[in-house]
N, C-alpha and C positions, 0 to 999 in steps of 0.2 A: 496579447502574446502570453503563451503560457509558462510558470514558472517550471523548466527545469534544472532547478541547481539541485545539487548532492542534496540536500536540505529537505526540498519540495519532493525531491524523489522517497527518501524515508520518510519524512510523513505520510506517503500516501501506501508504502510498504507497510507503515504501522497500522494504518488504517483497513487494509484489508484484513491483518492478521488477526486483530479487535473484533473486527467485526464476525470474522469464523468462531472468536473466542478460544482463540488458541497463545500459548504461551511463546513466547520466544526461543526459549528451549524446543518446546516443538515444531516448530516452522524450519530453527534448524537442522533438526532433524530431517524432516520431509523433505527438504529441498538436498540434503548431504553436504553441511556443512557444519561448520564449528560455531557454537553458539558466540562466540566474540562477531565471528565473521556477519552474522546476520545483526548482531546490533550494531555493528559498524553500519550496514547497511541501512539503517531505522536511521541513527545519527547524523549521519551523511557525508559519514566519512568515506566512504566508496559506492560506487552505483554500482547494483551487479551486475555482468556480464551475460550475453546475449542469452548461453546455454541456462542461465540461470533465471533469469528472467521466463524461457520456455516451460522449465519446470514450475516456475509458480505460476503460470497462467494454468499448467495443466492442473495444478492440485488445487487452485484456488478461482480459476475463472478469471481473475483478473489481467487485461491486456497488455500489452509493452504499452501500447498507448496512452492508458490510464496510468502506467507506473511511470511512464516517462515524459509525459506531457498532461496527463488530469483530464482525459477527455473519455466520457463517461459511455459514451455509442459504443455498443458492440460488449459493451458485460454484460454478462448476463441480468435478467431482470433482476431476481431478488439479491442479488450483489448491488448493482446500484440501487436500490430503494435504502438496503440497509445501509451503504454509505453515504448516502443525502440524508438519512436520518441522524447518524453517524455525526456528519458535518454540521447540521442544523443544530444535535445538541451541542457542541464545542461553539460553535458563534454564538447562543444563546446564553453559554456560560460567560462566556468572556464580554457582552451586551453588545456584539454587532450583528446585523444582518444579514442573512446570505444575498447575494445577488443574484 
């Protein structure tokens, strides 16, 4: 079952932002909101909202799916390679393995 708590959902918010190589200030930018607002979102202090979540699939490729469940079908290719690589190097730093 997949994890979506506030938590799992900003990790994977941060992960795509990482992976564009874009700053938090700018993502909130892009999306139109206040830069607290969007690190609330990474922390996992709030999930964002449906219209917001639209918008960052359109500026970033990435699905409600993948931000709200982790399920990788349907990103675009070089979005998920670069977050399986992403992933691979964070379990490798920390000595586990992905499954």
């Amino acid at each position: 079952m997949p994890d979506t708590s506030n938590k799992a959902i900003g990790r994977r918010l941060a992960a795509v932002r990482e992976v564009k190589g874009w700053t938090q200030v700018f993502m909130a930018e892009l999306i139109g909101a206040s830069p607290q607002r969007w690190g609330n979102y990474e922390r996992g202090h709030n999930a964002p909202p449906p219209d917001t979540l639209a918008r960052i699939w359109q500026l970033t490729g990435a699905t409600s799916d993948y931000v709200l469940f982790g399920r990788m079908d349907g990103l675009p290719l070089e979005l998920a390679q670069a977050l399986q690589a992403r992933s691979e190097k964070v379990d490798a730093g920390l000595g586990t393995k992905a499954g």
